[in-house]
C-alpha atoms as one frame of an Amber mdcrd trajectory, in Angstrom:
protein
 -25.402   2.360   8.181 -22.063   3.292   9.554 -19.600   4.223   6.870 -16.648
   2.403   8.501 -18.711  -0.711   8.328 -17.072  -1.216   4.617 -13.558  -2.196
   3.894 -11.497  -0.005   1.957  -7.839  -0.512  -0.129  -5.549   2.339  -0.523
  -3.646   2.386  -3.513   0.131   3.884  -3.289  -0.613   7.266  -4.903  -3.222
   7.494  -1.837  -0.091   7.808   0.558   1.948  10.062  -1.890  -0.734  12.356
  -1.986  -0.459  12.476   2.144   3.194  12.676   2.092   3.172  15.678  -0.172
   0.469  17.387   0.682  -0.646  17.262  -3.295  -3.957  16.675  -2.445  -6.707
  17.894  -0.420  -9.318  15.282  -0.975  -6.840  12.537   0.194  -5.803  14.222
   2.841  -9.122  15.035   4.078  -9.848  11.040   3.407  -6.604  10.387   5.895
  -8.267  12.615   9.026 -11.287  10.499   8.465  -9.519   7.436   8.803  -7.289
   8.840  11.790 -11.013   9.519  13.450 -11.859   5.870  12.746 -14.110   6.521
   9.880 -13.268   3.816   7.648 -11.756   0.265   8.024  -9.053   0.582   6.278
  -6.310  -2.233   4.868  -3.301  -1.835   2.224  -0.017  -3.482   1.765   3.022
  -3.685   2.683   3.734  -3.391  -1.146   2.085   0.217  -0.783   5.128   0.918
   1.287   7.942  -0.612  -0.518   6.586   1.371  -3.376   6.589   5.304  -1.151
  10.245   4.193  -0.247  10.883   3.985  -3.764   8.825   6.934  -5.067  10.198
   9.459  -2.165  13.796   7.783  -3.312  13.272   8.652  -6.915  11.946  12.427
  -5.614  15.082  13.024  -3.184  17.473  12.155  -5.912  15.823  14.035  -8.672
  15.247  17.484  -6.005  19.071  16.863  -5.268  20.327  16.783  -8.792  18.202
  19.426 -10.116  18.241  21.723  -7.515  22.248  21.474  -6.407  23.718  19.936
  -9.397  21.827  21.534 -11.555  21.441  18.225 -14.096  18.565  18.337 -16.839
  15.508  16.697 -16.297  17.204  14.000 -19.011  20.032  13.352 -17.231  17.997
  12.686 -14.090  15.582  10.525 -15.666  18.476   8.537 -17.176  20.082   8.041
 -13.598  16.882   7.762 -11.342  17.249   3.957 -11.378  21.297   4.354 -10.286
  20.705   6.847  -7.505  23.610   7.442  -5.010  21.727   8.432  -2.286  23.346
   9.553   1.027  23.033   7.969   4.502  21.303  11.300   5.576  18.964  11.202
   2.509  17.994   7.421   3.607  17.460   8.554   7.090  15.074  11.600   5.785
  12.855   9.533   3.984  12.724   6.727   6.949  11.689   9.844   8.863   8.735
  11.154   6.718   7.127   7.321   6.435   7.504   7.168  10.698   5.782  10.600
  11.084   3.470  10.661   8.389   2.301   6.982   7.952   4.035   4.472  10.364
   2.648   6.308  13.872  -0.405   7.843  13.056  -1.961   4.727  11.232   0.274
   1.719  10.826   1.331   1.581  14.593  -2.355   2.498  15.689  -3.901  -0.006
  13.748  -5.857   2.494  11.828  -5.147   0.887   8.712  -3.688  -2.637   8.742
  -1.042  -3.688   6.361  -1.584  -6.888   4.851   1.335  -9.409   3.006   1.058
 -11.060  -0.174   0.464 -14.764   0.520   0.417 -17.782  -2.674  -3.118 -17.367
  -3.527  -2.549 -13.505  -3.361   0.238 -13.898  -6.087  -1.841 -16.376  -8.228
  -4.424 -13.825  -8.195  -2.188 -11.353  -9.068  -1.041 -13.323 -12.066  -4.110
 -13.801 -13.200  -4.886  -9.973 -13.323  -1.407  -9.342 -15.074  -2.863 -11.739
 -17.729  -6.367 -10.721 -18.344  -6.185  -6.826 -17.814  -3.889  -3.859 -19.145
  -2.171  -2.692 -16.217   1.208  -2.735 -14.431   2.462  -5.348 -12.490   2.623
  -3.433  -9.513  -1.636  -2.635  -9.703  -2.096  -6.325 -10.250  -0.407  -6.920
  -6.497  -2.450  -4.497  -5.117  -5.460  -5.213  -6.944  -5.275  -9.006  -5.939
  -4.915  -8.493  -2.422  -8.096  -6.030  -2.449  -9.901  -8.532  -4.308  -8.395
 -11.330  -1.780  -9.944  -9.431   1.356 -13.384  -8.584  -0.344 -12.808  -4.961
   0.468 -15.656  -3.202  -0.560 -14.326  -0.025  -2.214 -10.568   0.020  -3.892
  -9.254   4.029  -3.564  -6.931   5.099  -6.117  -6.218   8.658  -8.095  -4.978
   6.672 -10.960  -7.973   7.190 -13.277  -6.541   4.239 -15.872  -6.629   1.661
 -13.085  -9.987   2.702 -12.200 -11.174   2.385 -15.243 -10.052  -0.796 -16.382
 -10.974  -2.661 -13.194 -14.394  -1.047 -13.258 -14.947  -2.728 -15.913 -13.549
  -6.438 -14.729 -15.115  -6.350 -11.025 -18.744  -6.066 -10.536 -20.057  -3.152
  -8.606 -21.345  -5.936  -6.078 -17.543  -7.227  -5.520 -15.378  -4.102  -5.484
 -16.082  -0.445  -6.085 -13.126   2.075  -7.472 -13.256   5.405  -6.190 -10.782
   8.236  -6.304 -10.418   9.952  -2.740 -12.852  13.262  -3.388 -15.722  10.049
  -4.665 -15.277   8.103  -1.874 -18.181   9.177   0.466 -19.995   9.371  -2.670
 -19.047   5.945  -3.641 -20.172   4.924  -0.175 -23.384   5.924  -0.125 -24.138
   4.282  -3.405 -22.753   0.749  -2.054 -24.774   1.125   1.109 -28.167   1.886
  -1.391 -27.183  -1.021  -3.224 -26.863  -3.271  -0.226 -29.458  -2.183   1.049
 -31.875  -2.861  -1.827 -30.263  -6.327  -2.533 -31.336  -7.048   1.168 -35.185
  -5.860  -0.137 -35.016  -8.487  -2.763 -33.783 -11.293  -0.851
């Protein structure tokens, strides 16, 4: 079976880990996906949430590292940044070049929007499991486009919706499991096929 045959959802941290080269297995995961690998889908969430994370790193590198503020005095003004025009424009840059042309504008991984039945899912994960609002968005719309295999380095979120979806709806990997996690979904496909 060819691997690209199953859908998979990238979770923000996914993207960070590209961005900052912090991460070897995800970035290894993105050449596969630039090579057409994988079928890939996320949301445009994802990306409201990088434009927010690389905010909150500019402004905390900038008042560290040139105004020399303590770590508390940065968290206590991360959500009051005054970021520059110039520090905008740098992060615009790094999402073009790093995510926007390579995948985005190629249509290696498709970015998909919230719709009503996305955000009543989404409620109803907020309700029933122990996570953040912001995993519940991005777990609905996985669970919205049957992907096959949700991939996320956030071990917490993997484990708590490991234990709400069946392995036969949605599969949680982190990005060094995901061939792994692969190759077990295609066995059990495969044997489900046997049986019926």
């Amino acid at each position: 079976m060819k691997k690209g045959k199953f859908l998979l959802y990238l979770d923000t941290n996914i993207f960070l880990d590209l961005i900052r080269n912090r991460n070897d297995d995800s970035v290894e995961l993105f050449r596969k996906i630039r090579r057409g690998v994988y079928n890939t889908v996320t949301s445009f969430f994802t990306l409201l949430e990088i434009i927010e994370d690389e905010q909150k790193r500019v402004f905390a590198e900038r008042e560290i590292m040139v105004r020399k503020r303590s770590f508390d005095e940065v968290r206590t003004g991360i959500y009051e940044r005054d970021l520059r025009e110039p520090e905008l424009e740098s992060i615009k840059i790094i999402l073009e070049k790093g995510i926007y042309k390579p995948f985005v504008d190629t249509q290696k991984i498709k970015v998909v929007y919230l719709d009503d039945a996305g955000w009543d899912r989404a409620y109803e994960l907020q309700s029933e499991l122990n996570i953040s609002a912001s995993d519940s968005i991005h777990l609905s719309i996985a669970d919205i486009l049957d992907c096959d295999i949700f991939v996320t380095n956030d071990s917490q979120l993997r484990t708590v919706a490991s234990k709400f979806f069946e392995p036969s709806k949605m599969i949680f990997a982190s990005s060094s499991e995901t061939d792994e996690k692969i190759s077990a979904l295609e066995k059990i496909r495969k044997e489900s096929k046997k049986e019926g």
